[in-house]
C-alpha positions, 0 to 999 in steps of 0.5 A: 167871383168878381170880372176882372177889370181891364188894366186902364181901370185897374185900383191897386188900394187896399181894399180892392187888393184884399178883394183880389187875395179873396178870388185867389183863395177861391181859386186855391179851393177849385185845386183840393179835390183834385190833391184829394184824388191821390192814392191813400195808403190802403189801395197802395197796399192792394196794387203792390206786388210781392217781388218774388213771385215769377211771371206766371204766379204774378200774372195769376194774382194780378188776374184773381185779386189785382184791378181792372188795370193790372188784369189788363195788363196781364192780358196785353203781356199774354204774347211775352209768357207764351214765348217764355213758358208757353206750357204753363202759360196755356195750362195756368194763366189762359183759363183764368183769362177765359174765366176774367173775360165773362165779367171784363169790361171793354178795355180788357176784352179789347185788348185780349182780341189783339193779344190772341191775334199776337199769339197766332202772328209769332207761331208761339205754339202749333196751329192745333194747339192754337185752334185747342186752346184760343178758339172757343174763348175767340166764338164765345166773345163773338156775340159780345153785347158791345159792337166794338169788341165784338168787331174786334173779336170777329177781325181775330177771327177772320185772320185766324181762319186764314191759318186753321186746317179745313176740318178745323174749319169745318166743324168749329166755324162752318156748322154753327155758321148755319144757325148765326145766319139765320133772320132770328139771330141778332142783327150783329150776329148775322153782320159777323155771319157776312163776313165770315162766309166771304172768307170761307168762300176761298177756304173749299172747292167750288162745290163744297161753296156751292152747297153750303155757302151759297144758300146762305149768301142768297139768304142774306141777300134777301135779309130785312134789314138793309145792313145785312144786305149791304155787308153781303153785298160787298162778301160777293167778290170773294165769293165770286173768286171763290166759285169761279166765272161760271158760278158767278154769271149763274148766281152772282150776277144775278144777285147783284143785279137786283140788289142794284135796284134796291130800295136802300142807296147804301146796298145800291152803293155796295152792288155797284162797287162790287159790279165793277171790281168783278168786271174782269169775270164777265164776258162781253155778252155780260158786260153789253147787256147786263153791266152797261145798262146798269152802269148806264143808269147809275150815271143817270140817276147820279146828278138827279135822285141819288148823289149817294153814288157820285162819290163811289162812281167818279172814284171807279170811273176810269175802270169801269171805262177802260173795262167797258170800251171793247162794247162802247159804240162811238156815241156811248163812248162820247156820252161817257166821256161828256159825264167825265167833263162833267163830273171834274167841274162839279161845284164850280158852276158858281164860280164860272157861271153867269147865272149866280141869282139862279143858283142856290148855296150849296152846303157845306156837306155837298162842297165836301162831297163835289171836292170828293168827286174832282179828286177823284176825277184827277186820280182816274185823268191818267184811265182817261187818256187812255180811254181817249187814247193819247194822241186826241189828248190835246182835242180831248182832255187838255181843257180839263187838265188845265182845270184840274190843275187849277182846281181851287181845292189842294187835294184836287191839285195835290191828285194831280201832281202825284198822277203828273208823272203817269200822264206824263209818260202816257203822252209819250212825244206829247208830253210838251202841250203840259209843260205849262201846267208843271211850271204852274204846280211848281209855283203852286201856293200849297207845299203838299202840291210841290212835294207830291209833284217832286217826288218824280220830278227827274223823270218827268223833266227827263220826259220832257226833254226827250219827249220835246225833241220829236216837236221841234227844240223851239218849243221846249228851248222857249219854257227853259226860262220859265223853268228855271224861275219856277224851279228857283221860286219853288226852292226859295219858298220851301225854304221859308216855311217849317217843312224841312223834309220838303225842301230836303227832298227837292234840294235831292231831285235838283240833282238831275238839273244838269240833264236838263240845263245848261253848264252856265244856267247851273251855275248862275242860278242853281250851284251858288244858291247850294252854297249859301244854304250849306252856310247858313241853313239850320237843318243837317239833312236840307245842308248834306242834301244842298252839299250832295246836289252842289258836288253833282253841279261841280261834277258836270260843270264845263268851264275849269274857271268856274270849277276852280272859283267853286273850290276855292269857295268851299274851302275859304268858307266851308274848310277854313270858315270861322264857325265849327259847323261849317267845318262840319259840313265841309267834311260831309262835302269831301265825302261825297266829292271821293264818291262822284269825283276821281281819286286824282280830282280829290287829291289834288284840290282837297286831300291837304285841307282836309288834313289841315282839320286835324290841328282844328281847336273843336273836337267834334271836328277832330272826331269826324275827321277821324271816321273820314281818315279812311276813306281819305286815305283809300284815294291815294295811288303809290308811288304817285301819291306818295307824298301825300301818304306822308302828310297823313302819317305825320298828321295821325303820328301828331294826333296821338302824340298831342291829343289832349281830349280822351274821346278823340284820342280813343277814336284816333287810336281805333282809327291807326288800327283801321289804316294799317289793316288798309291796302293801298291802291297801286297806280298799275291795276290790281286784281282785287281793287279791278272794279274801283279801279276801273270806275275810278278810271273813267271818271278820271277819262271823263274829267279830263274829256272836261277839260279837253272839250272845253279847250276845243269850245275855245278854239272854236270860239276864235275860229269863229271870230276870225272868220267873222273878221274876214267876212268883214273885210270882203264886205268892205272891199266889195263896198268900195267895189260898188262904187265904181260898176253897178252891173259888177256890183249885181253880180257880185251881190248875187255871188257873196248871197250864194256863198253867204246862205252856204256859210250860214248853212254850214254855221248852223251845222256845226251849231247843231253839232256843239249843242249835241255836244252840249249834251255832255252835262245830261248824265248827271246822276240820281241822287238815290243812287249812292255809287256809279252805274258802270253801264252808264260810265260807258255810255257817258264816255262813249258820247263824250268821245262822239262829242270831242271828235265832232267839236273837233272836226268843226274847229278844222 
């Protein structure tokens, strides 16, 4: 075929366009084979299927004439016969399936390996049934030509031991073990006899273990090949619980000390894994002399002849620390503590460094493996507070927290801002020295880092506040601003990018913003930004999550003008706004104002429009507004709310009488049914509506705590005003004073400084007392939790009547 010119040079003459026609009749030829490769008539004749054979006769035929891709099939549909005719399934189709897999290839014997575990999983038939019929079919593939269906076969088998009697054991698997494990048995096969006698070891008593098992453990151990070696290695914990501590320090440990010298690093790997995650069965005489100088030399041998470990020893570091503290020295401690430092730098030398000529490029595998071990390190940095204790944090670990916080990598930061929330609550009253570090992950460039960090974002920022008040408030009032613009930058970028689920969850933990901020900062930077993705944002779930956090806002907002603006807002543009959708989501946002508001609040600013929606030109509005009738209607209090009643029934009596759509006419008609099997709530309190009604109670007494708390911040206000104006008038007066005796003028300065410095004092009094009062707002509700907490309302209502007396007795 010719190249195809570029389209500046392209000559559409006849001659030319008869060559193009050419190149497409090529073109036309590469497809042939490819309509050839259709099934002729014959082998549609072989794979069709008499339709009336039954399931058992069918998988028969399949099995003894039908292909590859029919047999297995039948196979993989093993579990579904045995549930339906388990009887004639084992007594017909499971020999011939025995008989199938001599000759199968490794789709099907694969596929038979998950089937037979199936079979076991759904108790389809008793476990001597079981072990009678799969058993010996499960052994004989074991030694499979094939690695991979004989791992699969060896994974069944390993999960059918858990549920097989002793006995069965005994005789099936234990005393062939003998024989498999031998040096003169396959490589695979001795590999199989690893595993299996790890899972033995918890299957006898201790002594059966010791003379039967352990003589082949220790075989293995000493195998010439070094993957037999490793897997055994790595058997030895379950060994270890299965013979108990005494057993171990004689004969485990032992062995893992010389595989911990082995020639091969993979089995030095294994040994010293397992050395760790059998730390908790040594005593402290074990740990000094035997654990310690190994981990020791480990360490040493980690940067300089073997980095295959590095890996495996940052991953365990923090519990090899935290197991081995009781028996560090103070100088031990310190080394080991310096290897962890260096260890969260690795790979970054030549970014820090000054001696670039020096250092030689590092590849791209080593770079994998250094990002490895910083992860790893991030993950073991909560072990490592620990192991320097808390209080030496900042002396300690705060330099390379502020690395790992900075790490050029994702998967290191994103380590970190999953563990945050872990070192958060370790530094207890410390937690302010890393409130820097969050503001930073919040504003980090990668979204995975935000989400990991989102996910405790509540208790975190709840940490923080609490936690800052032992230090001072000028320290935690100082990063408030800088808070709040990483917390609004982090929401803006989430909604930029494609990860909805992303900004969805974060738009559900600002909820707990009004623990932390302030009734105007909400409102000024956070409620309005809710407002406008419930307008414009195309996502449903990121919009109910904005509606949910906006209601959470409106809830604990301190000022009735802003309140009443809000309201306004959702039902000029949600309720009444041009477009159907968002209809749609004023209903969502009335659902959640019945769960975190009164019945009364609801009634009073959004029981009529809902109702207007009824008269909405869209169905799917219509039709929503039905499944939320309801729940509308178990806010109303009669004989209070009497009149609203009516509307609702003269809205319901105009649905049914006007409803021209079949679907919302159906729902209309189910719903009437609904409400007339519903009692109404009485305005006195009822024995079986007690507990609503009692939550309904106080979140009405704390609604109206609102309004009475900010009337008491007002009068404050011109309290304080007033007094400010009579300051200003003696100032005057004794200006003027001034003038006419300067030793009169000195002590009265002296005077009004005194009774300056007391008024200031008494000022900051009742500051500290209206922003305690402040603390109103700081019971705002998880967004995980869909109803009030009781306990919570009584301690809410319990500090908002602390709070009204104080503001109280201030403004007296």
């Amino acid at each position: 075929m010719r190249p195809v010119p570029c389209s500046s040079d392209m000559d559409f003459g006849q001659s030319n366009l008869f060559g193009y026609i050419e190149d497409l009749q090529e073109l036309t030829i590469i497809e042939r084979p490819v309509r050839r490769s259709l099934k002729t008539p014959e082998e549609i004749e072989r794979l069709t299927v008499d339709e009336e054979l039954n399931d058992i006769e069918r998988a028969l035929y399949l099995l003894s004439s039908g292909q590859d891709v029919q047999g297995t099939s039948v196979v993989a549909n093993l579990p579904v016969l045995m549930r339906q005719n388990p009887a004639e399934t084992l007594r017909r189709v499971l020999p011939k399936i025995r008989e199938v897999l001599h000759v199968a290839g490794v789709e099907m014997q694969l596929t038979a390996a998950v089937s037979f575990l199936t079979v076991l999983q759904d108790e389809s038939v008793s476990i001597h049934t079981y072990s009678h019929s799969f058993l010996h079919i499960i052994l004989q593939n074991l030694e499979h030509r094939d690695a991979g269906v004989s791992n699969a076969w060896l994974e069944t088998l390993l999960a059918v031991i858990e549920a097989l009697p002793k006995e069965t054991i005994r005789h099936e698997i234990l005393n062939p073990l003998v024989s498999k494990a031998q040096i003169s048995q396959t490589l695979q096969s001795r590999l199989g006899s690893c595993k299996i006698m790890g899972k033995l070891a918890n299957k006898f008593e201790a002594h059966i273990v010791k003379r039967e098992i352990l003589p082949l453990v220790k075989s293995l151990c000493q195998d010439v090949e070094y993957e037999v070696r490793t897997c055994m290695c790595r058997q030895l914990e379950h060994v270890a619980q299965g013979i108990g501590t005494e057993l171990t320090k004689t004969v485990v440990l032992p062995e893992l000390v010389e595989l911990a010298r082995d020639e091969g690093s993979s089995v030095r790997l294994a040994a010293f894994e397992t050395l760790v995650n059998l730390l908790d069965m040594f005593d402290s005489d074990d740990r000094r002399q035997t654990v310690l100088p190994l981990v020791k030399s480990f360490c040493e041998k980690s940067f300089k002849a073997d980095e295959s470990i590095l890996v495996s020893l940052s991953f365990h570091l923090g519990k090899l620390c935290n197991g081995l503290y009781g028996i560090f020295t103070p100088e031990q401690h310190l080394r080991f503590l310096e290897f962890y430092k260096k260890l969260c730098t690795l790979g970054l030398q030549q970014e820090n460094g000054h001696n670039d000529n020096q250092l030689q490029l590092q590849t791209l595998e080593q770079e994998k493996k250094y990002i490895s071990v910083r992860k790893n390190c991030a993950y073991n940095f909560p072990a490592m507070i620990v192991f320097v204790d808390p209080k030496n944090f900042h002396l300690e670990l705060y330099s390379i927290f502020f690395c790992l916080c900075h790490d050029p990598e994702v998967p290191v930061r994103y380590t970190m801002a999953i563990s945050f929330y872990e070192v958060a609550k370790l530094l207890n009253s410390g937690v302010y020295t890393i409130q820097k570090e969050l503001v930073m992950l919040l504003q980090d460039e990668s979204l995975e880092v935000l989400d990991a960090l989102v996910g405790h974002l509540p208790e975190i920022l709840e940490l923080m506040i609490n936690g800052g008040e032992n230090n001072g408030s000028e320290s935690k009032l100082l990063s408030i601003p800088d808070l709040i613009s990483a917390l609004t930058t982090a929401e803006q970028r989430a909604a930029t990018s494609l990860k909805w689920r992303t900004h969805e969850k974060l738009l559900q933990k600002y909820a707990c913003l009004p623990q932390i901020l302030s009734s105007d900062q909400i409102y000024y930077r956070f409620l309005h930004r809710m407002l406008t993705i419930i307008l414009t944002n195309n996502v449903l779930p990121v919009q109910k999550a904005a509606a949910r956090t906006l209601c959470v806002y409106l809830r604990y907002n301190r000022k009735q003008e802003q309140r009443h603006e809000v309201i306004q807002k959702l039902i000029e543009q949600l309720g009444q706004g041009k477009s159907y959708w968002n209809r749609l989501r004023f209903l969502d946002t009335c659902e959640f104002i019945m769960e975190l508001f009164s019945k009364s609040f609801f009634c009073k600013y959004f029981f009529l429009p809902v109702l207007e929606l009824t008269h909405d030109p869209v169905a799917n509005v219509r039709i929503k507004l039905c499944y939320l009738l309801p729940k509308v209607k178990s806010t109303l209090k009669i004989p209070t709310d009497k009149h609203l009643l009516q509307q609702l029934e003269l809205c319901i009596r105009k649905l049914l009488c006007q409803e021209k759509d079949k679907d919302v006419l159906t729902i209309v008609k189910r719903t009437v049914l609904e409400l007339d099997r519903m009692d109404i709530s009485l305005d006195a309190f009822q024995k079986r509506f007690y507990e609503n009604d009692l939550l309904d109670q106080e979140k009405e007494r704390q609604e109206h705590l609102l309004l009475e708390m900010e009337q008491l911040e007002k009068e404050k206000q011109q309290n304080e005003g007033r007094s400010a104006n009579v300051n200003d008038k003696i100032f005057e007066k004794k200006r003027r004073d001034n003038k006419t005796s300067s030793v009169l003028a000195k002590s009265m300065t002296l005077t009004s400084s005194g009774s300056s410095s007391c008024t200031s004092t008494g000022k900051e009094d009742k500051k500290s007392k209206l922003v305690r009062s402040q603390s109103f707002s700081t019971q705002a509700l998880h967004p995980k939790y869909s109803n009030i907490d009781k306990c919570s309302k009584y301690l809410f209502y319990i500090n908002c009547l602390t709070d009204w007396k104080l503001l109280r007795n201030t403004c007296t």
